[in-house]
C-alpha positions in Angstrom: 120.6 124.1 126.8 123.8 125.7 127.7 124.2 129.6 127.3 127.0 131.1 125.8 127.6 135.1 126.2 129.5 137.2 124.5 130.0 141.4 124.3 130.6 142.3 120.9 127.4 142.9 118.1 128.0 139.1 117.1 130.8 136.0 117.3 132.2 134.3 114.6 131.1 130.5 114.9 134.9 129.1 115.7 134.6 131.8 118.5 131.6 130.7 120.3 132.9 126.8 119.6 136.0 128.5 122.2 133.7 130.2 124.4 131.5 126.8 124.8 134.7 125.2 125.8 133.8 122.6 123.4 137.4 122.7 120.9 140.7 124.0 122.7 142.2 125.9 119.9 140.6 127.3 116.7 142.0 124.8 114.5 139.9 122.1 116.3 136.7 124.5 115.9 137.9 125.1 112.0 137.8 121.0 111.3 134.9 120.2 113.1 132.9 123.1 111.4 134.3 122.1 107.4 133.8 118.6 108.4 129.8 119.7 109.3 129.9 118.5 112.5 128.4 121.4 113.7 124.8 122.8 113.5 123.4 126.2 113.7 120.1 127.6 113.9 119.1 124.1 112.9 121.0 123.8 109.9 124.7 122.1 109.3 126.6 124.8 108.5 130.2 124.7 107.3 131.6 128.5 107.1 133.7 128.8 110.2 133.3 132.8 109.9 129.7 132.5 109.8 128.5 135.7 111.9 126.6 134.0 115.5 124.0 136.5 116.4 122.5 137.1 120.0 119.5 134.2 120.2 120.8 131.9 117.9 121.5 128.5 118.5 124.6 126.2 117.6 124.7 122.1 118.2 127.2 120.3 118.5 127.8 116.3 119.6 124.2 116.4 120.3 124.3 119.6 123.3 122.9 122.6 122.6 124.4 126.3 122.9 122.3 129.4 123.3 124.1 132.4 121.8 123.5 135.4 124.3 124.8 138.8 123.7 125.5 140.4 127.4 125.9 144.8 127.4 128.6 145.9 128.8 127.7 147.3 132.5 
């Protein structure tokens, strides 16, 4: 399982798509989620603003991504 880190409280689901390098633009990441390509926690979920949470986990083409919320330093 591959983790994924972000800063902020949480990421929006197209966002962490971006940040797992898995889409190159958020239009890709907007299709793929509607279409319900794309998994989180377990569950196909379609709402490409769906709030991503430190610990959960999206799927996607059958890879893993750990969502992990890094502090600033």
């Amino acid at each position: 399982m591959e983790k994924v880190y972000f800063h902020t409280e949480f990421v929006k689901l197209q966002q962490l798509m971006k940040l797992a390098d898995v889409v190159g633009q958020g239009s890709d990441a907007k299709a793929l989620i509607q279409e319900g390509y794309v998994k989180l926690n377990g569950e196909v979920c379609t709402m490409r603003g769906k709030k991503v949470y430190d610990g959960d986990i999206m799927e996607f083409e059958g890879e893993s991504y750990l969502a992990c919320r890094r502090d600033e330093e």
